[in-house]
C-alpha positions as CSV (number, residue, x, y, z in Angstrom):
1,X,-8.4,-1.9,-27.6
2,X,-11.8,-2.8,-26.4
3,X,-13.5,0.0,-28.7
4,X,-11.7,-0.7,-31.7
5,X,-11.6,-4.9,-32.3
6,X,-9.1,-4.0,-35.6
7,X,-6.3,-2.3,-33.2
8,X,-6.8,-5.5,-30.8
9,X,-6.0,-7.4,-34.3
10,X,-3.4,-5.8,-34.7
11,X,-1.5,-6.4,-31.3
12,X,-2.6,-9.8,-31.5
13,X,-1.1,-10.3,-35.0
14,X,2.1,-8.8,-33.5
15,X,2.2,-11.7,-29.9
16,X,1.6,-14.7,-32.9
17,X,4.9,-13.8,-34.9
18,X,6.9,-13.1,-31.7
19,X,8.6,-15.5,-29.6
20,X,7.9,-15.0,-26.5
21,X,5.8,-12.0,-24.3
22,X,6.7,-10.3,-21.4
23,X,3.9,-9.3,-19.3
24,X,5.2,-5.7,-17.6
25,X,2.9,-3.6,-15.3
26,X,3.2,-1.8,-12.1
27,X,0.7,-3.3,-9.2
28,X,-2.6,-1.9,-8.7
29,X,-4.7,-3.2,-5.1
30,X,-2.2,-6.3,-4.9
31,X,-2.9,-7.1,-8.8
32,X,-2.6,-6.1,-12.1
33,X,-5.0,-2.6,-13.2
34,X,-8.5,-3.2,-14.3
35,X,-7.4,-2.5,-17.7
36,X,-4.4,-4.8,-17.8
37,X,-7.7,-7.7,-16.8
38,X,-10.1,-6.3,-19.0
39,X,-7.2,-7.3,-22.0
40,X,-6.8,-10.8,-20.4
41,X,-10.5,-11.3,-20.4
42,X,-11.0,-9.8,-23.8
43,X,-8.1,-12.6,-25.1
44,X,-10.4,-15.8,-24.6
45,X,-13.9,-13.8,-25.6
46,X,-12.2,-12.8,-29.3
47,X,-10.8,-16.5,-29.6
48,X,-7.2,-15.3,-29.5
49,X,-6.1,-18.2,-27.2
50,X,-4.0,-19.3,-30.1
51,X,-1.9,-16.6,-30.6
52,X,-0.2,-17.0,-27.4
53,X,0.3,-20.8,-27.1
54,X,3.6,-22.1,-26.9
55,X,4.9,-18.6,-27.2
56,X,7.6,-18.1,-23.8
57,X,6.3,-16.3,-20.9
58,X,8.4,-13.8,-18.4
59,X,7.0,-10.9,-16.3
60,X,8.0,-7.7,-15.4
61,X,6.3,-5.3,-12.6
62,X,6.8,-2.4,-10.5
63,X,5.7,-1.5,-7.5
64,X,6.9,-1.0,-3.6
65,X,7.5,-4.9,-3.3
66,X,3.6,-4.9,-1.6
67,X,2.3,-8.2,-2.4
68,X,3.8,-8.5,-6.1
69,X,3.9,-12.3,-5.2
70,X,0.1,-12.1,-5.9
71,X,0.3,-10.3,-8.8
72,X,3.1,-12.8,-10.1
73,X,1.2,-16.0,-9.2
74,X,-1.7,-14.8,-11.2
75,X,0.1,-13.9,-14.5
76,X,1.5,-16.8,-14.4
77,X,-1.3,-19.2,-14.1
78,X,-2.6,-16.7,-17.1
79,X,0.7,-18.0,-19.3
80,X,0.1,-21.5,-18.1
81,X,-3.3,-21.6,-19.0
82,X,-3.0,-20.1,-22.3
83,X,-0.4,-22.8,-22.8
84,X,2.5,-20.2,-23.0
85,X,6.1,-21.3,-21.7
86,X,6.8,-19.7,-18.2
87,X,10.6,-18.6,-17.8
88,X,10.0,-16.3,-14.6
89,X,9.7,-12.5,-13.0
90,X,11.5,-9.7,-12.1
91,X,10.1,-7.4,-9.3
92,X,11.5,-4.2,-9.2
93,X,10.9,-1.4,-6.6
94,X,10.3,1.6,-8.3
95,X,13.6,3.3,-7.9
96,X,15.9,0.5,-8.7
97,X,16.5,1.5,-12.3
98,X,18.7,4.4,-10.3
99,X,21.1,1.2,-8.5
100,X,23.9,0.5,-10.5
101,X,23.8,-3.0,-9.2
102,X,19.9,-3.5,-9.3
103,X,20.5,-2.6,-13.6
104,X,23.3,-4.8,-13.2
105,X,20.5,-8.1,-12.1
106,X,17.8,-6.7,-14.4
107,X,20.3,-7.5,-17.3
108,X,21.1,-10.5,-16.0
109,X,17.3,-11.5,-15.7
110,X,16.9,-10.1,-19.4
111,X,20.1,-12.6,-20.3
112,X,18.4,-15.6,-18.7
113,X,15.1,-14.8,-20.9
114,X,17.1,-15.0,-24.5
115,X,19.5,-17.5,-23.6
116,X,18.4,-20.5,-25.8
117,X,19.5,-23.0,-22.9
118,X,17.1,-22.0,-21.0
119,X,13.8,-24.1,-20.4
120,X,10.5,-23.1,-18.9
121,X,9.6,-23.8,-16.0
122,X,7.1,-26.6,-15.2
123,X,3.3,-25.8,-14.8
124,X,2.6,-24.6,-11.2
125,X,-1.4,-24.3,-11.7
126,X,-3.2,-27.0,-12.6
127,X,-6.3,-26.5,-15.0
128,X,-9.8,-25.4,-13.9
129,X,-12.6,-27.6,-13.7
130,X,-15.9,-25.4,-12.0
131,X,-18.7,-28.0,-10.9
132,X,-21.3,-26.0,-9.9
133,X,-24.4,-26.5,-7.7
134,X,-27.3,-27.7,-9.3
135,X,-30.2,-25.4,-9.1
136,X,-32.9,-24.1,-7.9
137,X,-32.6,-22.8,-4.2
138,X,-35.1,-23.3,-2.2
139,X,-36.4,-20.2,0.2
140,X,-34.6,-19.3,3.5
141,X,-37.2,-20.8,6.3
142,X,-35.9,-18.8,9.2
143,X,-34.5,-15.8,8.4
144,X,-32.3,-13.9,10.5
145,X,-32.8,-10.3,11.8
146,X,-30.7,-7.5,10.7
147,X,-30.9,-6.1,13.7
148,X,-30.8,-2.2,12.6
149,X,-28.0,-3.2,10.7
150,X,-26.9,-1.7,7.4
151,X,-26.3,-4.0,4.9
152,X,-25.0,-3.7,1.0
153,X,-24.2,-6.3,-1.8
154,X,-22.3,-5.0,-4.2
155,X,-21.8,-7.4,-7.3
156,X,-21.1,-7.2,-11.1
157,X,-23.7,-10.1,-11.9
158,X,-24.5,-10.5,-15.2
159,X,-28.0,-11.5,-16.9
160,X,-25.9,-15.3,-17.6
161,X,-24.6,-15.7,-14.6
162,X,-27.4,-18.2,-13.0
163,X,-25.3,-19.1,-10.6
164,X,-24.3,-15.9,-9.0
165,X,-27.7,-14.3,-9.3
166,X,-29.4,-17.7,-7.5
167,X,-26.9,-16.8,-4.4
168,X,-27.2,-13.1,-3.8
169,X,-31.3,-13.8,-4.4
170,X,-31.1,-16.5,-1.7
171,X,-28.8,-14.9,1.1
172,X,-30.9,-11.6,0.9
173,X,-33.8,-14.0,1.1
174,X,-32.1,-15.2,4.6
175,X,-32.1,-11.8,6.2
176,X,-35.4,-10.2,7.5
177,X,-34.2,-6.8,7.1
178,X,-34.1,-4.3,4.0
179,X,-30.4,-5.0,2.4
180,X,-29.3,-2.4,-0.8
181,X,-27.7,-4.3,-4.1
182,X,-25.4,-2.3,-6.2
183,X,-24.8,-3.5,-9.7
184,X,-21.1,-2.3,-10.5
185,X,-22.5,-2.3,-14.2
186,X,-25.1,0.4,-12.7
187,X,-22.9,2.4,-11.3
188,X,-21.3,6.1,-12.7
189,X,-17.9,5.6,-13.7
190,X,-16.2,7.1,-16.6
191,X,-13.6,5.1,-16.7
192,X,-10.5,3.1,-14.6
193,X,-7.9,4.7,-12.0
194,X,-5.1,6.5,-14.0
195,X,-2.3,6.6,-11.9
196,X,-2.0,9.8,-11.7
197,X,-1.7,10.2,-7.7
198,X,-4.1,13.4,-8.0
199,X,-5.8,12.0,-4.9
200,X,-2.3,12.0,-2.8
201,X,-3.2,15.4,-1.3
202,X,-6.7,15.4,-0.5
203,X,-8.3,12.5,-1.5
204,X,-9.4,14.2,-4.4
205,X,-10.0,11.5,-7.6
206,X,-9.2,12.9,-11.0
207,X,-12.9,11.5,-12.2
208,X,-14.4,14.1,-9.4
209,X,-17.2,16.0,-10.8
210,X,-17.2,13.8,-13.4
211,X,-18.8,10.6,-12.6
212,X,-20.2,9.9,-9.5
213,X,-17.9,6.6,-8.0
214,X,-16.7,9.1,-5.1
215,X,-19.8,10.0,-4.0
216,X,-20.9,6.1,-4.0
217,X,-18.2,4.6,-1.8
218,X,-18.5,7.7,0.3
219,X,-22.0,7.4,1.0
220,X,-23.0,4.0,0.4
221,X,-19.9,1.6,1.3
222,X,-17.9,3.9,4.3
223,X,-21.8,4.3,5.8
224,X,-22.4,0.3,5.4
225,X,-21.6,-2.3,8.9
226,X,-21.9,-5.1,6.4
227,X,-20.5,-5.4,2.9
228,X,-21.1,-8.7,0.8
229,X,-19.2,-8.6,-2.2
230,X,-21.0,-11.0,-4.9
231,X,-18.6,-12.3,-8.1
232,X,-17.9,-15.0,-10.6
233,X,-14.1,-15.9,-11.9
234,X,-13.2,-14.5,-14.7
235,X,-9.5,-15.8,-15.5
236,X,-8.7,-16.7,-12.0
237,X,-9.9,-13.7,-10.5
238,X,-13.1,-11.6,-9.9
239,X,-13.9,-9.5,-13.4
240,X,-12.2,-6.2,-14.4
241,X,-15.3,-4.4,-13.1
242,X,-14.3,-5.4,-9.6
243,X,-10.6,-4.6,-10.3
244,X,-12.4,-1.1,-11.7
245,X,-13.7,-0.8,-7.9
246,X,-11.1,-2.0,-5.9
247,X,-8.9,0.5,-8.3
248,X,-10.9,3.2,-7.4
249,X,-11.3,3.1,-4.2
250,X,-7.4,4.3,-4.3
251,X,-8.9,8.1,-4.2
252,X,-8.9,7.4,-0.3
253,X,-5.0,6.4,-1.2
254,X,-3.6,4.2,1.5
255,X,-5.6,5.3,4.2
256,X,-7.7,2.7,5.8
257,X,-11.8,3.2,4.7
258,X,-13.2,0.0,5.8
259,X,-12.3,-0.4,9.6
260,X,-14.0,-2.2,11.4
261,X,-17.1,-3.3,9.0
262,X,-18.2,-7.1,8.2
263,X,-17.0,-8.3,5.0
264,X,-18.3,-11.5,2.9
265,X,-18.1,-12.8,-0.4
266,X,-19.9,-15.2,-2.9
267,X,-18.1,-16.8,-5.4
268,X,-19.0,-18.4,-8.3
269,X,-16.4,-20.2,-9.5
270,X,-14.2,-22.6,-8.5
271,X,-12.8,-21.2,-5.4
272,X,-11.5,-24.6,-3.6
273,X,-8.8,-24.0,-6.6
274,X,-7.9,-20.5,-6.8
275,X,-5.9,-20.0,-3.1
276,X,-4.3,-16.9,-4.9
277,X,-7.5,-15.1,-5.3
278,X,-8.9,-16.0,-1.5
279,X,-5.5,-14.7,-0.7
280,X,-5.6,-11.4,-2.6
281,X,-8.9,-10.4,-0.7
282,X,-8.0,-11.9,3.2
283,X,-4.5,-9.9,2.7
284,X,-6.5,-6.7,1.9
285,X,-9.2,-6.7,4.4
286,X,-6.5,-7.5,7.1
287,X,-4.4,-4.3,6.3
288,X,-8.0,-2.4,6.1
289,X,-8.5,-3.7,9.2
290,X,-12.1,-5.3,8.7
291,X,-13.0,-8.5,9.5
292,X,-13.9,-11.3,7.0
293,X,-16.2,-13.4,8.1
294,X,-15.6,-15.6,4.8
295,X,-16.5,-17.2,1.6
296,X,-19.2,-19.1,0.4
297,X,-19.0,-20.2,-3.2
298,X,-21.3,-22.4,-5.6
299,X,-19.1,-25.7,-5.4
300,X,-21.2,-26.9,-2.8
301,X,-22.1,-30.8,-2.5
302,X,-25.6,-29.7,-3.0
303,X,-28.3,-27.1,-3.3
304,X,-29.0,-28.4,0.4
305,X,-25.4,-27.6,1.8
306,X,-25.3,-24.2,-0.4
307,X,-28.4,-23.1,1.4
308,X,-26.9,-24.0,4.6
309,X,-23.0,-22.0,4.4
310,X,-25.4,-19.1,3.1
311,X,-27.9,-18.9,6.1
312,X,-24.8,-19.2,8.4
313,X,-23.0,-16.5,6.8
314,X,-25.4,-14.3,7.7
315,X,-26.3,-15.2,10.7
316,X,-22.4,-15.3,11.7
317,X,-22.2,-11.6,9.8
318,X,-25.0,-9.9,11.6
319,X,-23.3,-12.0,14.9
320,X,-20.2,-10.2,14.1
321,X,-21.9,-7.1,13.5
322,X,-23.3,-6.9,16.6
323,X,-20.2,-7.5,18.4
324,X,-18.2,-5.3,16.3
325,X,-15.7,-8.1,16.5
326,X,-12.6,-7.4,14.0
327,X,-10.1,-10.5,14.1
328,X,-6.6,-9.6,15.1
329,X,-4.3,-9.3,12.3
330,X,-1.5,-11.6,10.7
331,X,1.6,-11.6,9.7
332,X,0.2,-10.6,6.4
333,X,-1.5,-7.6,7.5
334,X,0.8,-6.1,9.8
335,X,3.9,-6.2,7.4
336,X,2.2,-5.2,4.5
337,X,0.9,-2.2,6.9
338,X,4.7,-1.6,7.7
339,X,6.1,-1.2,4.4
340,X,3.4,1.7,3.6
341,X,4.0,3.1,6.8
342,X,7.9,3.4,6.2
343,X,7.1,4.6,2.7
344,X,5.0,7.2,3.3
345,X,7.2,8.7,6.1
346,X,10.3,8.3,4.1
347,X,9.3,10.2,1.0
348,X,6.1,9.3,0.0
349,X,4.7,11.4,1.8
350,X,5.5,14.2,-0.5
351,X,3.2,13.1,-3.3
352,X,0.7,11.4,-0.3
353,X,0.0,14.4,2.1
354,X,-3.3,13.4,3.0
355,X,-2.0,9.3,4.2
356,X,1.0,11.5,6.0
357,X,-2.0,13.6,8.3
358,X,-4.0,10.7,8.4
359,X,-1.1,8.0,9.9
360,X,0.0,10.8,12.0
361,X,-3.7,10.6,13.7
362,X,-4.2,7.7,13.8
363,X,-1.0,6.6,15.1
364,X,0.1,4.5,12.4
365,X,3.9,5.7,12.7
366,X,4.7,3.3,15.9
367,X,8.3,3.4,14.7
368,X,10.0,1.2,17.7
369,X,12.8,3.8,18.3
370,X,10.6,6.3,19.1
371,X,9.4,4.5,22.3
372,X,12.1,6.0,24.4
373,X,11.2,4.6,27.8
374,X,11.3,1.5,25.8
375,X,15.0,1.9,24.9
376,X,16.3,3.1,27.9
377,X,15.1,0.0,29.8
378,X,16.6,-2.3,27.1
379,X,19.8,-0.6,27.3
380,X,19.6,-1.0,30.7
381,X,19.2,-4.6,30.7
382,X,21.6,-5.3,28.2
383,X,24.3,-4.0,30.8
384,X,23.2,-5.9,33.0
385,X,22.6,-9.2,31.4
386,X,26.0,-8.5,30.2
387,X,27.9,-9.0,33.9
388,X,29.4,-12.2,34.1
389,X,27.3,-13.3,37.1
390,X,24.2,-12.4,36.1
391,X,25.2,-14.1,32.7
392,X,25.7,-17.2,34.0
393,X,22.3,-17.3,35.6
394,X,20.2,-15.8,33.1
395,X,19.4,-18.2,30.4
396,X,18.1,-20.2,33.5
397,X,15.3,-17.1,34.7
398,X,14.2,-16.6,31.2
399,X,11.1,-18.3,30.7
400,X,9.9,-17.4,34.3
401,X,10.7,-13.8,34.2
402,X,8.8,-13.6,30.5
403,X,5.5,-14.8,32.4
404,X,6.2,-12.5,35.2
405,X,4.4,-9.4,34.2
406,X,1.6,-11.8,33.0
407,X,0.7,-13.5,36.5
408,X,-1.4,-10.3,37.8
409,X,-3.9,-10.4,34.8
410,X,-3.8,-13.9,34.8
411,X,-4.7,-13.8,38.9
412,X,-7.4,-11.1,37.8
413,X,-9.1,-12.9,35.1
């Protein structure tokens, strides 16, 4: 569509004689596929904004149920802002076309979209307004030492992107250490993930041989202790070229390939607004079990105050580095952990071999009924707590038989 502006025509022709659109896709990195962003993107820079205003809005994805609410939230601040009229989603797992009663609520959601009673739903995202910093910056006075530390930006900046060029000039102006910058644009890619699951057996990316992204994230981003990770918002997200990465990246399928390294972003853009794209990024550096350190975007008060969240960044990144300090993780990492871990054991694994070896090592399959000393004692106490003396007295010994065990580190400490 991109190549050929008369086929984009076309399908646009086609959205401003229809009624409504449903936006269907299966989740790629907790979003939509670098494709399905580059069309979003490619609907304001054509001028095609019209043809979707006032039309009706649902969507449709598939996936595993890992983090579709993302995914949702963005597609739908799309619809809003292209003035569409949201009706709602429909998340499906993959198989669920093979339930009987799971076709039975996907007709029912298809129902609710035709029935003329219904009404959209009112706007949930409010409108953008991006106030950037004025510039120039002025020159770091004390920059911090690197320590020995390996350090890469990676960024898609563009030649009109001010902004975002002023802030990866002035944070690698606060280090005192040589730091590599990798324009995504630069790099040798032939082209988006495919789907295809090629990689499932040996992390082996269907583009292998062909372009040289494999080789990249291999030697220059696994290598790395600190990876900065430099974008403006494009639609409410980072660009298509960092979806492109993130996409890519899925040769090393859902095994982890960032433990333990320093991550950071800047943002230009109005971040303070967008909670749905801070959240995409702080959900998938928990479950790759890095730490991030944080965000500094360009809405600053001042050039003043920009220059001062960047020189704390780093020094808080090479702080971190040197620490090797890797925050514990949420609720949002661990259970978004858990549903690949049950996945892949209970048939995944078939099409991903190489994530089956690779949990098996690193001990990713902590299934709690496995623990069998574990069980025995529980079933143990259940029969006990069961006896009607020991009944009556228990819910009175609770609380100071939990802190029990604890009293001989505390006494340590």
């Amino acid at each position: 569509m991109e190549k050929d502006p008369q086929r984009f025509q076309e399908i646009i022709e086609e959205i401003r004689t229809a009624e409504g659109v449903l936006w269907a896709f299966p989740l790629f990195s907790l979003l939509v596929s670098s494709q399905y962003k580059r069309f979003i993107e490619l609907i304001r820079e054509r001028n095609a904004v019209g043809a979707f205003q006032s039309r009706y809005a649902a969507v449709l994805s598939t996936s595993i149920n890992f983090y579709d609410k993302t995914a949702h939230g963005y597609i739908r601040a799309i619809s809003e802002d292209l003035g569409m009229k949201y009706l709602g989603f429909y998340s499906a797992n993959m198989n669920d076309l093979m339930k009987a009663g799971e076709r039975g609520r996907l007709e029912l959601f298809a129902e609710q979209l035709v029935d003329i009673t219904n009404r959209a739903a009112a706007r949930m995202y409010n409108p953008l307004n991006h106030r950037p910093v004025s510039l120039p910056l002025q020159p770091a006075k004390r920059p911090v030492s690197i320590a020995g530390k390996k350090i890469v930006v990676l960024t898609d900046v563009q030649p009109h992107q001010r902004h975002l060029q002023a802030m990866i000039n002035r944070f690698t102006d606060s280090m005192d250490g040589e730091i590599a910058v990798y324009n995504l644009y630069d790099l040798d890619v032939k082209g988006s993930c495919l789907g295809c699951l090629r990689c499932g057996f040996e992390y082996r990316c269907a583009y292998t041989g062909k372009d040289g992204f494999t080789d990249f994230y291999n030697s220059k981003v696994k290598t790395t202790d600190v990876i900065v990770i430099a974008g403006a918002v494009v639609d409410r997200q980072l660009s298509w070229k960092w979806r492109q990465f993130f996409d890519g990246s899925f040769f090393n399928c859902h095994t982890l390939s960032l433990v333990g390294k320093q991550i950071a972003f800047l943002v230009s853009g109005p971040l303070s607004q967008l909670p749905e794209l801070r959240q995409v990024y702080e959900d998938w550096m928990e479950i790759q079990q890095c730490n991030l350190v944080g965000f500094v975007s360009d809405e600053a008060d001042c050039a003043g105050a920009l220059e001062e969240s960047l020189d704390t960044l780093a020094a808080r990144l090479i702080r971190l580095a040197d620490s090797c300090y890797v925050r514990p993780q949420t609720f949002l990492g661990k259970a978004g952990m858990k549903i690949f871990r049950d996945d892949i054991w209970g048939g995944l694994r078939i099409v991903f071999r190489a994530d089956h070896k690779s949990y098996r090592r690193l001990g990713l399959y902590d299934f709690p009924q496995r623990r069998v000393g574990r069980r025995i004692l529980v079933r143990l106490g259940w029969f006990i707590t069961g006896l009607s003396g020991i009944r009556k007295r228990f819910p009175g010994l609770i609380m100071a038989q939990t802190v029990l065990p604890f009293q001989k580190v505390l006494r340590q400490a």
